[in-house]
N, CA, C and O atoms as CSV, one atom per row, in Angstrom:
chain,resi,resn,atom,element,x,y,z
A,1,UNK,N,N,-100.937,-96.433,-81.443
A,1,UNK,CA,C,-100.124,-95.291,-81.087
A,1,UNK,C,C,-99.562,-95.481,-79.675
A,1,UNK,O,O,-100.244,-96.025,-78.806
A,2,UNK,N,N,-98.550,-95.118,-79.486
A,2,UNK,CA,C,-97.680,-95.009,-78.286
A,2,UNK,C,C,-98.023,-93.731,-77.676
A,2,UNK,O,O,-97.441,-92.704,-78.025
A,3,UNK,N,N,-98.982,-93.732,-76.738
A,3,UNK,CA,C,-99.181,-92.543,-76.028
A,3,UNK,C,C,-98.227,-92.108,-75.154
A,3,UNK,O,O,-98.487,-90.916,-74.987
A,4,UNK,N,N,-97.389,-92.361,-74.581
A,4,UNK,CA,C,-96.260,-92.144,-73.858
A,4,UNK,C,C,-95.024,-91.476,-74.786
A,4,UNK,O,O,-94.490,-90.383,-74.598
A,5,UNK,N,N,-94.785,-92.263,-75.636
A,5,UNK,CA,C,-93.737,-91.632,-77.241
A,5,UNK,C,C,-94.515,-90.638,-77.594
A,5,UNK,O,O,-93.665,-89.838,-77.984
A,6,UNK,N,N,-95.375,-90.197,-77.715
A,6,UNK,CA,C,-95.964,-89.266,-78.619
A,6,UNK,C,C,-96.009,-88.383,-77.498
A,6,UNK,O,O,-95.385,-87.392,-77.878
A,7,UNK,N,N,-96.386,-88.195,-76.367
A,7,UNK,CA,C,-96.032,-86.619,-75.273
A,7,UNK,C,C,-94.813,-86.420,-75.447
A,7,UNK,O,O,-94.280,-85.526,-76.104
A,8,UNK,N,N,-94.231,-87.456,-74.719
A,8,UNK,CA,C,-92.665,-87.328,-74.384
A,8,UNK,C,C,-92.027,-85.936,-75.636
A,8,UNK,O,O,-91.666,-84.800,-75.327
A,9,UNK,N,N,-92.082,-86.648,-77.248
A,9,UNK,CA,C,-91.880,-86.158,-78.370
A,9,UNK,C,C,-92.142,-85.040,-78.347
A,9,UNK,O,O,-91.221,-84.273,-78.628
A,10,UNK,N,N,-93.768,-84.328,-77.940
A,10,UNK,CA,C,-94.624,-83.031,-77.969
A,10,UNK,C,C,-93.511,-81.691,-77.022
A,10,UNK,O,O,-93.261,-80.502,-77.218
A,11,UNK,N,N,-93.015,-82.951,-75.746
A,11,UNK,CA,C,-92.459,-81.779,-74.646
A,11,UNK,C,C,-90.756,-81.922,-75.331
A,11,UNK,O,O,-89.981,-81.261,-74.640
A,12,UNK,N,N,-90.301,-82.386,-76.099
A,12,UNK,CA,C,-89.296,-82.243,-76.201
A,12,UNK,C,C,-88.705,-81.093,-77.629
A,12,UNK,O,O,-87.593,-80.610,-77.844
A,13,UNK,N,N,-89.695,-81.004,-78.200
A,13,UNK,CA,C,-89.658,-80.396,-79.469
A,13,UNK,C,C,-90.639,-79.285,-79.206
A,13,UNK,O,O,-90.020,-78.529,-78.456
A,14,UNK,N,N,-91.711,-78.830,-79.395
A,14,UNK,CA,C,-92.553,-77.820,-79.062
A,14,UNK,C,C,-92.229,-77.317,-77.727
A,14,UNK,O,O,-92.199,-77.772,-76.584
A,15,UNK,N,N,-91.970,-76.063,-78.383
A,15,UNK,CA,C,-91.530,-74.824,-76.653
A,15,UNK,C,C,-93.132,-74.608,-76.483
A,15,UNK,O,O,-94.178,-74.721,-77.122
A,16,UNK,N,N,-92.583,-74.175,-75.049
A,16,UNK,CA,C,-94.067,-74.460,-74.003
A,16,UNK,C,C,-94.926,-73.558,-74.639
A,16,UNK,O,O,-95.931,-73.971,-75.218
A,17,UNK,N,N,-94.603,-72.224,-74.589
A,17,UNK,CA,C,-96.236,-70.966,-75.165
A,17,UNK,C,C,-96.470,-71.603,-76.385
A,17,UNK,O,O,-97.530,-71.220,-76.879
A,18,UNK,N,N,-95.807,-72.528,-77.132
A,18,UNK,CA,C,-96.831,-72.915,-78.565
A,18,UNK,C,C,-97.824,-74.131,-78.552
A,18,UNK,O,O,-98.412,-74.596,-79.529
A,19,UNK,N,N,-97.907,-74.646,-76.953
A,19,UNK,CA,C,-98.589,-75.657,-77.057
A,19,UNK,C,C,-99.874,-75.095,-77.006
A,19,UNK,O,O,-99.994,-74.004,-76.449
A,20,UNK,N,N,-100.992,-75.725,-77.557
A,20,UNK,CA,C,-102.344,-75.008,-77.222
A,20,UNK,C,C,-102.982,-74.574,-75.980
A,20,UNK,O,O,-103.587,-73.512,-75.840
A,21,UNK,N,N,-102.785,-75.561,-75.000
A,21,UNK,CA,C,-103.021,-75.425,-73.693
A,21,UNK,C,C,-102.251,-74.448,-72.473
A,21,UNK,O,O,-102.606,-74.269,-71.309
A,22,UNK,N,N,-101.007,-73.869,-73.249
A,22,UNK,CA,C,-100.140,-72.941,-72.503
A,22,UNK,C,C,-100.931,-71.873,-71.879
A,22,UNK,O,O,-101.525,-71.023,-72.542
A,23,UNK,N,N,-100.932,-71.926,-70.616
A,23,UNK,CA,C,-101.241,-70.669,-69.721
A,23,UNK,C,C,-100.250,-70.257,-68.841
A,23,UNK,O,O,-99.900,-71.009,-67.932
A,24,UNK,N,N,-99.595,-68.819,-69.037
A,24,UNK,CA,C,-98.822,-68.309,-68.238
A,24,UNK,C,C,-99.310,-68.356,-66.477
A,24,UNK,O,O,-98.668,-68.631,-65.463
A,25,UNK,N,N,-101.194,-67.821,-66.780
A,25,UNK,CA,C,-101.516,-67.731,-64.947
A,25,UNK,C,C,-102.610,-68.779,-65.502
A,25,UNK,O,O,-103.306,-68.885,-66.512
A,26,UNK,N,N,-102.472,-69.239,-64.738
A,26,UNK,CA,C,-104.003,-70.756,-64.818
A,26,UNK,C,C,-104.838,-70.206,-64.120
A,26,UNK,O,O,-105.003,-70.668,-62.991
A,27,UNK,N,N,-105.615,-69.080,-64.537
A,27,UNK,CA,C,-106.821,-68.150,-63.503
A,27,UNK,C,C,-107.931,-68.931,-63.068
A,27,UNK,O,O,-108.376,-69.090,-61.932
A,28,UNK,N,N,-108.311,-69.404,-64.196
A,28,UNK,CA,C,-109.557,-70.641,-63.544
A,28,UNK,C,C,-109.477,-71.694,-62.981
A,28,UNK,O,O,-110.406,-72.193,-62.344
A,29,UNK,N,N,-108.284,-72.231,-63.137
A,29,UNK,CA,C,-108.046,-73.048,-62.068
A,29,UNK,C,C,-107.775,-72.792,-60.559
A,29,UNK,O,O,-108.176,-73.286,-59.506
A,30,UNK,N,N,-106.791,-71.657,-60.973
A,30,UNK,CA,C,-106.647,-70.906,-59.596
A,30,UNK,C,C,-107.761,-71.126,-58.859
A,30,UNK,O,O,-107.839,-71.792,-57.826
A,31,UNK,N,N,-109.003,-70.284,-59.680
A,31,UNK,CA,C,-109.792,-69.535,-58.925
A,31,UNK,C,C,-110.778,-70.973,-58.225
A,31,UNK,O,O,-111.098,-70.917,-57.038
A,32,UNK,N,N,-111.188,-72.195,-59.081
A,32,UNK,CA,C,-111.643,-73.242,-58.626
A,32,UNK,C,C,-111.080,-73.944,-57.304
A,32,UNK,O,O,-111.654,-74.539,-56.392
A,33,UNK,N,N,-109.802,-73.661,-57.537
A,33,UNK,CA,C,-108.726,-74.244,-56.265
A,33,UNK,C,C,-109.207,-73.456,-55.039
A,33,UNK,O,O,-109.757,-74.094,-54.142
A,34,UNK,N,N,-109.103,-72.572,-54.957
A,34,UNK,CA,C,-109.007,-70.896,-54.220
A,34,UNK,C,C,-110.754,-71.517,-53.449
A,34,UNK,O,O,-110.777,-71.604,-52.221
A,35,UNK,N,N,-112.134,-71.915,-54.277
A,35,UNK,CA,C,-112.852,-71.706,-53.722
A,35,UNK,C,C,-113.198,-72.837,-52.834
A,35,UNK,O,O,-113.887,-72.855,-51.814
A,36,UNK,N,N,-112.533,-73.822,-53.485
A,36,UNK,CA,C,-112.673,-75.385,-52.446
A,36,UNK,C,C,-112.513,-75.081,-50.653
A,36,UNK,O,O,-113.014,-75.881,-49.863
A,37,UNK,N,N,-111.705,-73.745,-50.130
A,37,UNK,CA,C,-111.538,-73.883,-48.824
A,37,UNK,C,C,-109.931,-74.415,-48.264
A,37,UNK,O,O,-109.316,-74.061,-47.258
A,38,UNK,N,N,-109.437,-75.680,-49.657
A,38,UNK,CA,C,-108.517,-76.246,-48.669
A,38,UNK,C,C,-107.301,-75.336,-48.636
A,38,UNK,O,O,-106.836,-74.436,-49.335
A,39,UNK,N,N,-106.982,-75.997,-47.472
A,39,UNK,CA,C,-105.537,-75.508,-46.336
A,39,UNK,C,C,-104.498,-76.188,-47.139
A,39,UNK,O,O,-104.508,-77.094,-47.972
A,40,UNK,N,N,-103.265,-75.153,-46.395
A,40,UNK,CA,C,-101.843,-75.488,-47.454
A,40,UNK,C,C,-100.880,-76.746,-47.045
A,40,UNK,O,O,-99.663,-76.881,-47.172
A,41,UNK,N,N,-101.869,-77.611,-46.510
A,41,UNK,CA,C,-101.737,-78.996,-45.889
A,41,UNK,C,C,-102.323,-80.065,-47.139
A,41,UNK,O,O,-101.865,-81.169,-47.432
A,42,UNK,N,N,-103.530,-79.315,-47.782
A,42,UNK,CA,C,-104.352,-80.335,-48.725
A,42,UNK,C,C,-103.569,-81.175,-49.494
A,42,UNK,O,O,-102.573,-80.523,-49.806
A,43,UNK,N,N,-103.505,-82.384,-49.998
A,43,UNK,CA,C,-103.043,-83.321,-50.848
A,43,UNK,C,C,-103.833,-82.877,-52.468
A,43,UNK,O,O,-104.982,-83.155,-52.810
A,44,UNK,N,N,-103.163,-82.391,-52.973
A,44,UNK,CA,C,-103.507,-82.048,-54.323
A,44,UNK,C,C,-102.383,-82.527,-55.529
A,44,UNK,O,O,-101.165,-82.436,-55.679
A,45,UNK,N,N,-103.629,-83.137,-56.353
A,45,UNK,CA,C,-102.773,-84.089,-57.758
A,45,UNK,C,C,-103.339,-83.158,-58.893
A,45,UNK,O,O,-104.488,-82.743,-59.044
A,46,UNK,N,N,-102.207,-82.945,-59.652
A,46,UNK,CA,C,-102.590,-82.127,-61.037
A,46,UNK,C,C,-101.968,-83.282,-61.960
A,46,UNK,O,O,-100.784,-83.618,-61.958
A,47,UNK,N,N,-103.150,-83.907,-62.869
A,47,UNK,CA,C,-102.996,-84.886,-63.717
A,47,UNK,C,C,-103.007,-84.402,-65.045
A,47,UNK,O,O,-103.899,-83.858,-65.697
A,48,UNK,N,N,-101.491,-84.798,-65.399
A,48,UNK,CA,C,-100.777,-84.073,-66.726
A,48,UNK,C,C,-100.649,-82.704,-66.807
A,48,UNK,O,O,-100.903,-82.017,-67.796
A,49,UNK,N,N,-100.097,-82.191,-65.340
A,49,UNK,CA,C,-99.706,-81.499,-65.514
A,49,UNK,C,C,-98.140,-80.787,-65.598
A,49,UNK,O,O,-97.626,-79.721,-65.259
A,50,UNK,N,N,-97.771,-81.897,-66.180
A,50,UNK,CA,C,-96.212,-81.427,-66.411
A,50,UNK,C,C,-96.056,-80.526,-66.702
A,50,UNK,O,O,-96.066,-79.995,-65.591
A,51,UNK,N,N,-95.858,-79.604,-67.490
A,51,UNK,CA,C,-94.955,-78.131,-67.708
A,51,UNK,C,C,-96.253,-77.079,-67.319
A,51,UNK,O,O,-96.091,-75.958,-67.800
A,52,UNK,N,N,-97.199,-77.211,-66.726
A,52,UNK,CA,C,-98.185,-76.231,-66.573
A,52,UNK,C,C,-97.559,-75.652,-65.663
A,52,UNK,O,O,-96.604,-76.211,-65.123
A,53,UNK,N,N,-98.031,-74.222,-65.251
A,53,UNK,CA,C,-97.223,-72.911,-64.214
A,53,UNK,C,C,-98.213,-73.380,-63.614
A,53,UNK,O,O,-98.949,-72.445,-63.928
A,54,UNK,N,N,-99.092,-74.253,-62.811
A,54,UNK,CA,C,-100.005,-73.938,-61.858
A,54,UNK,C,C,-99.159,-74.854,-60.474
A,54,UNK,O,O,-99.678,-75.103,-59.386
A,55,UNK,N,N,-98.103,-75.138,-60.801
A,55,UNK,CA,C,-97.422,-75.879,-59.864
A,55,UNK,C,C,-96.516,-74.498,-59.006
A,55,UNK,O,O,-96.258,-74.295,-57.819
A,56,UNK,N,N,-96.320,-73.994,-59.854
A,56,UNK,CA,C,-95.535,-72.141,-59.302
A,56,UNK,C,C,-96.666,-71.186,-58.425
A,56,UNK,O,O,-96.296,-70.383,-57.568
A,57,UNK,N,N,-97.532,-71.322,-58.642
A,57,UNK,CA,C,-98.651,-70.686,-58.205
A,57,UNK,C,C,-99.066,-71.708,-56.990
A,57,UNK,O,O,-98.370,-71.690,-55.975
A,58,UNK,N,N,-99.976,-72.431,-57.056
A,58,UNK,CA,C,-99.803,-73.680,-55.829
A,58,UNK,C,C,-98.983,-72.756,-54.586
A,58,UNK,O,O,-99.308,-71.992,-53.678
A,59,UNK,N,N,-97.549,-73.417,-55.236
A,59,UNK,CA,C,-96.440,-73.196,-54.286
A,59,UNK,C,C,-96.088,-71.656,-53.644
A,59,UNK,O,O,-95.723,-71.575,-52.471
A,60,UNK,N,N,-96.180,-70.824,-54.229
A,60,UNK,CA,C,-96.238,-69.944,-53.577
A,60,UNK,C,C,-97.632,-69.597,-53.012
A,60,UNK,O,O,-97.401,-68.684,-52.219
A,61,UNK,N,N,-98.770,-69.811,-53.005
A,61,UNK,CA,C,-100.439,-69.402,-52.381
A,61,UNK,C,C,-99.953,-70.669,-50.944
A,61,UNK,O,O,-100.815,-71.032,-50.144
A,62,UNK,N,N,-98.759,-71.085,-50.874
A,62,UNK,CA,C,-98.025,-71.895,-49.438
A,62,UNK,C,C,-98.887,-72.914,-50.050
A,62,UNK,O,O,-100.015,-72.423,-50.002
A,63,UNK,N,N,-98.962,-74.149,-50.638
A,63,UNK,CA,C,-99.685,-75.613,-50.511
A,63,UNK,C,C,-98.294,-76.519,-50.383
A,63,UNK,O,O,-97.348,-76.280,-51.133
A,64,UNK,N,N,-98.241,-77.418,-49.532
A,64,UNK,CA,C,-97.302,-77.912,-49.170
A,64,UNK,C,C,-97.311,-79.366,-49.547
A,64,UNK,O,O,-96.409,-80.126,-49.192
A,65,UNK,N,N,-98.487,-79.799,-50.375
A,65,UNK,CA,C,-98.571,-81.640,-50.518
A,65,UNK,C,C,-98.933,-81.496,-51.861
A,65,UNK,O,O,-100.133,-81.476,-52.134
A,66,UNK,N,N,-98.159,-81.401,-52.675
A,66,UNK,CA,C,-98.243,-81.021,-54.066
A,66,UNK,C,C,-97.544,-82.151,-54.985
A,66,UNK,O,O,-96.316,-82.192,-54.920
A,67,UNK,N,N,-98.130,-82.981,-55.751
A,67,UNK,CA,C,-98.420,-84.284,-56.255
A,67,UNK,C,C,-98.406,-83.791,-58.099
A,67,UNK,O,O,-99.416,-83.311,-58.615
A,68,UNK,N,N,-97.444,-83.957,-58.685
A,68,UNK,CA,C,-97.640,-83.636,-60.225
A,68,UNK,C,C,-97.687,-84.790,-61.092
A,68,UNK,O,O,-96.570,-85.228,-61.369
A,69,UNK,N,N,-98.584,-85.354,-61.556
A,69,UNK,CA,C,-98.479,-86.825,-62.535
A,69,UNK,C,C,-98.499,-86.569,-64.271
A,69,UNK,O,O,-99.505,-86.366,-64.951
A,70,UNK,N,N,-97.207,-86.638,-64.701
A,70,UNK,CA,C,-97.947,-86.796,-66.514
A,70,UNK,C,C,-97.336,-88.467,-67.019
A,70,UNK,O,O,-97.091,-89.459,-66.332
A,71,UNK,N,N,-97.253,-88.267,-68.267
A,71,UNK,CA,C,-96.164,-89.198,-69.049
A,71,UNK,C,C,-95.260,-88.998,-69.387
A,71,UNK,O,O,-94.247,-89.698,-69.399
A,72,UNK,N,N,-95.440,-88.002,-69.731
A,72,UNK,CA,C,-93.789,-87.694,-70.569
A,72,UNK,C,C,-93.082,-86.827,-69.274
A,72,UNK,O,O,-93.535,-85.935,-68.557
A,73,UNK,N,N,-91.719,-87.533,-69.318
A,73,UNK,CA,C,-90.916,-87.213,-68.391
A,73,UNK,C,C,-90.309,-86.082,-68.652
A,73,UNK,O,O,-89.792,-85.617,-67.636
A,74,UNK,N,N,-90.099,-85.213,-69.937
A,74,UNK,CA,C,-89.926,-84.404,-70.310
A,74,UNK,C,C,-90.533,-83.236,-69.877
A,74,UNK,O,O,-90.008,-82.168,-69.562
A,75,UNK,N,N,-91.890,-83.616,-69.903
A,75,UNK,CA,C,-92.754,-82.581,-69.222
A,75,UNK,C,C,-92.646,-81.792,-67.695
A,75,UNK,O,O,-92.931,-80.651,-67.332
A,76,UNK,N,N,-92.164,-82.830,-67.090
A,76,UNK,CA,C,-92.289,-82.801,-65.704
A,76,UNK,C,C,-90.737,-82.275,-65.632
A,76,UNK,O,O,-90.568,-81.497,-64.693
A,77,UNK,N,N,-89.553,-82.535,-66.431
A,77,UNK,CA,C,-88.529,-81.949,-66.421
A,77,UNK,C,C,-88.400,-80.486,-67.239
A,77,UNK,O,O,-87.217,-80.177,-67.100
A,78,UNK,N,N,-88.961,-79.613,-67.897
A,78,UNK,CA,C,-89.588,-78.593,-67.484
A,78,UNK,C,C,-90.094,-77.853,-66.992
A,78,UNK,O,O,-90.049,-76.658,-67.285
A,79,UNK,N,N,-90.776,-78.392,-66.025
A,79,UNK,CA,C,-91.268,-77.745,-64.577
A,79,UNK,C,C,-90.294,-77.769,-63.929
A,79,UNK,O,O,-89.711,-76.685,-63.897
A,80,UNK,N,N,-89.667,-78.871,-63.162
A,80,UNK,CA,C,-88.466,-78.831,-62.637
A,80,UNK,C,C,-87.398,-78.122,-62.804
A,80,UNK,O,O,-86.787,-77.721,-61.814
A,81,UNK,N,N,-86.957,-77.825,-64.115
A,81,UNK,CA,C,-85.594,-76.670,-64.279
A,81,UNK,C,C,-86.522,-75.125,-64.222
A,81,UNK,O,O,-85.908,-74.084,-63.987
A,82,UNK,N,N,-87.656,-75.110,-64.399
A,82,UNK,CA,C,-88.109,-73.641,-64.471
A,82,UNK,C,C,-88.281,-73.580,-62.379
A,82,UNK,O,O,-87.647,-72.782,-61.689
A,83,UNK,N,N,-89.092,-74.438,-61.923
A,83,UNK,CA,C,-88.594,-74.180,-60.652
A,83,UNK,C,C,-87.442,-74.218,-59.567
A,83,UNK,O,O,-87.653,-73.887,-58.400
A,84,UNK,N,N,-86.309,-74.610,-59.991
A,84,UNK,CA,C,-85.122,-74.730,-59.422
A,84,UNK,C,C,-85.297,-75.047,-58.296
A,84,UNK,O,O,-86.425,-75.540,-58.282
A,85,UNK,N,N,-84.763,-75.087,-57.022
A,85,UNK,CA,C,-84.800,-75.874,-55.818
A,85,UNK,C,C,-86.205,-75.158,-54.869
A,85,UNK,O,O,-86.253,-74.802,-53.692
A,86,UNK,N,N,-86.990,-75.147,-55.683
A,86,UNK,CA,C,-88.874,-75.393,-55.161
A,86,UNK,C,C,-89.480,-76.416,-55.932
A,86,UNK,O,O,-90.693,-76.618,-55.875
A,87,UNK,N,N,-88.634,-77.144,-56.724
A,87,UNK,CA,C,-89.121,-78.371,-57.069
A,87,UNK,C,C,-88.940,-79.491,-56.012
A,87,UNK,O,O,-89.803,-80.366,-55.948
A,88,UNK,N,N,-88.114,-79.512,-55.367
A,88,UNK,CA,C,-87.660,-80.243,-54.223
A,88,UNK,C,C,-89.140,-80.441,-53.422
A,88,UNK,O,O,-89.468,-81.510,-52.906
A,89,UNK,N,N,-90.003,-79.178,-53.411
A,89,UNK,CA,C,-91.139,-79.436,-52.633
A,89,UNK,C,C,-92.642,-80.178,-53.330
A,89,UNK,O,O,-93.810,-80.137,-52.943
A,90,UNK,N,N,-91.902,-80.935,-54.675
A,90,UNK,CA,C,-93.514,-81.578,-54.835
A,90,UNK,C,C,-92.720,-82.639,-55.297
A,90,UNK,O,O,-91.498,-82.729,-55.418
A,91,UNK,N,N,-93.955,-83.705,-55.619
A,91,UNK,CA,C,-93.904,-85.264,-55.753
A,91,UNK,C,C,-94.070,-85.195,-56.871
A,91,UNK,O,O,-95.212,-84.826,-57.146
A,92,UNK,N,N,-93.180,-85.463,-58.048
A,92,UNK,CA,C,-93.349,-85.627,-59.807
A,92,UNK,C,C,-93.407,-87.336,-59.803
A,92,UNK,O,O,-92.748,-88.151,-59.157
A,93,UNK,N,N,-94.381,-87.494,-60.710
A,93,UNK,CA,C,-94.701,-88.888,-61.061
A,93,UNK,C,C,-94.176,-89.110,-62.553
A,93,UNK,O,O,-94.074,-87.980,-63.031
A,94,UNK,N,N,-93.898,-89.807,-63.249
A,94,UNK,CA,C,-93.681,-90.340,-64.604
A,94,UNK,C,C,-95.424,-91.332,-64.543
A,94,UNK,O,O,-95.457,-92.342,-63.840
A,95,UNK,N,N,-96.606,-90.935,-65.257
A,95,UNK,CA,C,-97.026,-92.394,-65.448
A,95,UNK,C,C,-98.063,-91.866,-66.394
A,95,UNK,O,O,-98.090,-90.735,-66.879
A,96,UNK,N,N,-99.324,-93.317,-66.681
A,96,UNK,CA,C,-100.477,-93.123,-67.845
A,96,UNK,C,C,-101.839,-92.880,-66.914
A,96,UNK,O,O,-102.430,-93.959,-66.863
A,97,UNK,N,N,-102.467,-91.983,-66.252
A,97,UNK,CA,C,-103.378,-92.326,-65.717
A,97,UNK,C,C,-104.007,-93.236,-65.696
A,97,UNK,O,O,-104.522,-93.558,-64.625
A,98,UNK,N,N,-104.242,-94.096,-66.982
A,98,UNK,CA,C,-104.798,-94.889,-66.959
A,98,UNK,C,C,-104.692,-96.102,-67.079
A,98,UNK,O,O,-105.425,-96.956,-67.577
A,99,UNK,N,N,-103.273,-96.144,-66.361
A,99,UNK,CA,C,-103.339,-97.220,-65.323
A,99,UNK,C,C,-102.271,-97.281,-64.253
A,99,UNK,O,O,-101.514,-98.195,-63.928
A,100,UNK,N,N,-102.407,-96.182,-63.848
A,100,UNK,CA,C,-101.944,-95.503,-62.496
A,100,UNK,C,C,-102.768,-95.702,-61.304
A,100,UNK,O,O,-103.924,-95.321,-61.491
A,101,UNK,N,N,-102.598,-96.061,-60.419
A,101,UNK,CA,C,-103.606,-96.038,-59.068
A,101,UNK,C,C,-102.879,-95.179,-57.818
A,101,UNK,O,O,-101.798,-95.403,-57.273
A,102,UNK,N,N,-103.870,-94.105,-57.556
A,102,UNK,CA,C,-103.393,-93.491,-56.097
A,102,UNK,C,C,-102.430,-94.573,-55.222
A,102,UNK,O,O,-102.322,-95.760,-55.529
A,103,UNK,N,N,-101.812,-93.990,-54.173
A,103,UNK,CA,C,-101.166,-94.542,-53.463
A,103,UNK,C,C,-102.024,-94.475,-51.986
A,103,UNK,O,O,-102.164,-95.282,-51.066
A,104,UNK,N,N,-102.437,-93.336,-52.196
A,104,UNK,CA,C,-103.265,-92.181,-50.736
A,104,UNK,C,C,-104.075,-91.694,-51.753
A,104,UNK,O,O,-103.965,-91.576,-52.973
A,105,UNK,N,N,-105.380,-91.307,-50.462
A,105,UNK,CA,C,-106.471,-90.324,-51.325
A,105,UNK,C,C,-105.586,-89.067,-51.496
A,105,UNK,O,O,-104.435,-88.840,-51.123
A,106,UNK,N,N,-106.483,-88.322,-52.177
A,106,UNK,CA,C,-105.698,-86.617,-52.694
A,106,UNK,C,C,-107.474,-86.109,-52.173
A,106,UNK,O,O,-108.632,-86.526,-52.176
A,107,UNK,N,N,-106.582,-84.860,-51.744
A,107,UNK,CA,C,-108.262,-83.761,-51.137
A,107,UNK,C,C,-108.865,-82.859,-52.723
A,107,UNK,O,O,-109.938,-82.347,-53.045
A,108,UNK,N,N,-107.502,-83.030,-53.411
A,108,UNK,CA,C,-108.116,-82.560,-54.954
A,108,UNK,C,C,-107.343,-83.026,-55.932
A,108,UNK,O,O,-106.120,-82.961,-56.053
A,109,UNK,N,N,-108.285,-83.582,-56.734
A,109,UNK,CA,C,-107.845,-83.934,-58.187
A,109,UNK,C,C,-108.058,-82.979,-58.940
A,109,UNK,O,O,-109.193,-82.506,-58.989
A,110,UNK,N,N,-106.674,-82.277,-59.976
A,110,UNK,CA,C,-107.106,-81.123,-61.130
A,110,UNK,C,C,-106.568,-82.014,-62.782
A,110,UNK,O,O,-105.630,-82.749,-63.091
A,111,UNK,N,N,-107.230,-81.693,-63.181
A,111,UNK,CA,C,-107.233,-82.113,-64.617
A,111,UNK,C,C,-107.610,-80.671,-65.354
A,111,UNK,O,O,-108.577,-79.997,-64.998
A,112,UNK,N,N,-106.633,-80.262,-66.523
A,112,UNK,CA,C,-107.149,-79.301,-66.909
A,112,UNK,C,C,-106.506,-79.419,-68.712
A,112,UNK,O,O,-106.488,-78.542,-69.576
A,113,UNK,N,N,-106.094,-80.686,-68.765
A,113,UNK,CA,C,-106.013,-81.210,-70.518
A,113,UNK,C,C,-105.577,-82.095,-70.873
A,113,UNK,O,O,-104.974,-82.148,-71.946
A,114,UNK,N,N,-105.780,-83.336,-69.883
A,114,UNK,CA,C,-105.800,-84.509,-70.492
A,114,UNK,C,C,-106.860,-85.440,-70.583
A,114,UNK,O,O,-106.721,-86.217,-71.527
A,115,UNK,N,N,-107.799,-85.594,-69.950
A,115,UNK,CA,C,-108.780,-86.297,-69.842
A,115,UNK,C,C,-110.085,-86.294,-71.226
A,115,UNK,O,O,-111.126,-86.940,-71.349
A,116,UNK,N,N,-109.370,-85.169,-72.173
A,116,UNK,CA,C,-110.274,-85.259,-73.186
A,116,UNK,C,C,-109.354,-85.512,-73.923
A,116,UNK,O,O,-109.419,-84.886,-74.981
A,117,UNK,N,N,-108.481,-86.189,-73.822
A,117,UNK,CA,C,-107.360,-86.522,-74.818
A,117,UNK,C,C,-107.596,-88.007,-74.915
A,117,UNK,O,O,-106.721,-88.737,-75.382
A,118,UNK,N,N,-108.808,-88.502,-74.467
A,118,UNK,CA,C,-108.608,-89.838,-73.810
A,118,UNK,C,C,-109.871,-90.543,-75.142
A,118,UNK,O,O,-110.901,-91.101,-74.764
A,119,UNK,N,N,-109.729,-90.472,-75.778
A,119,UNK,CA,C,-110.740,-90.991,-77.076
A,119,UNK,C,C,-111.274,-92.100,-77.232
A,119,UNK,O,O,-112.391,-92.249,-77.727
A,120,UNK,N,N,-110.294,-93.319,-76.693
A,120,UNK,CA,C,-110.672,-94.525,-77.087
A,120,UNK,C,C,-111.608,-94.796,-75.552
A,120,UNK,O,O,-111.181,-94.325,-74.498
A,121,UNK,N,N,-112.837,-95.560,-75.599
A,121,UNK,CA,C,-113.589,-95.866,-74.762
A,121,UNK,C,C,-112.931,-96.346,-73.615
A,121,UNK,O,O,-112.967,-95.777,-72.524
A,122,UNK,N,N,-112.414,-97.243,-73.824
A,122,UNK,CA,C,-111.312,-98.055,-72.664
A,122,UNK,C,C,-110.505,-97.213,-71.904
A,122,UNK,O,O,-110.599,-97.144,-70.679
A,123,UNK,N,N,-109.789,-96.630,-72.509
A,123,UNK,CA,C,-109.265,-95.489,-72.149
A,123,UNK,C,C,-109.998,-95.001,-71.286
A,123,UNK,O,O,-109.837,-95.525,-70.184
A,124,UNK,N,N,-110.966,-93.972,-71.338
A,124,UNK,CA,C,-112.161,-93.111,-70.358
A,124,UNK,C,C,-112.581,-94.064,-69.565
A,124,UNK,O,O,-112.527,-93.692,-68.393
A,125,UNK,N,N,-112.970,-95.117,-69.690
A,125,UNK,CA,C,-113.085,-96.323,-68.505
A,125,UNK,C,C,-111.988,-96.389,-67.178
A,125,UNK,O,O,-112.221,-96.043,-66.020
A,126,UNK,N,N,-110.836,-96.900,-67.690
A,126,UNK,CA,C,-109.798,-96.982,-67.051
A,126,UNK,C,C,-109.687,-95.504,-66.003
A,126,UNK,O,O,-108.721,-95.348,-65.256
């Protein structure tokens, strides 16, 4: 399987509230983010999180080093037209986590639905 063809496909055809993972407010994440302490300086990566609203939220709670990585470019171009020129303020990646390497540390890594998408052993290794 082409894991890259097969998101891409998911964000281009399925509107966002029918995906399973659709959250209008990402409360628990919020609230995990919220208790870490960090400042609106922190380097924070949300992995696969292309069309998730927690990039809208972020941005307005002021976080200013805001890092978005999925695959499907589609995804991440959804976020982008729903934020209009406050997209300008984060770093969208196209890639596979797994085999992506930081560039710089990040003060937080969020994962909140891809990492169990990750089945094949190698995969979860990587």
């Amino acid at each position: 399987m082409d894991r890259q063809a097969h998101w891409q496909r998911v964000y281009e055809e399925k509107p966002e509230d029918q995906a399973s993972w659709f959250q209008a407010r990402p409360t628990v994440s919020l609230a995990l983010i919220g208790e870490t302490g960090l400042g609106p300086d922190a380097r924070i990566l949300d992995v696969g999180g292309g069309a998730s609203r927690l990039v809208d939220h972020l941005i307005a709670q002021g976080f200013r080093a805001i890092t978005i990585l999925d695959i499907a470019s589609a995804a991440l171009e959804r976020a982008r037209r729903r934020l209009g020129e406050q997209a300008d303020r984060v770093d969208w990646l196209v890639a596979d986590i797994t085999r992506w390497a930081p560039p710089a540390p990040f003060d937080l890594w969020h994962d909140r639905a891809v990492f169990h998408f990750l089945t094949d052993p190698a995969d979860r290794a990587a």
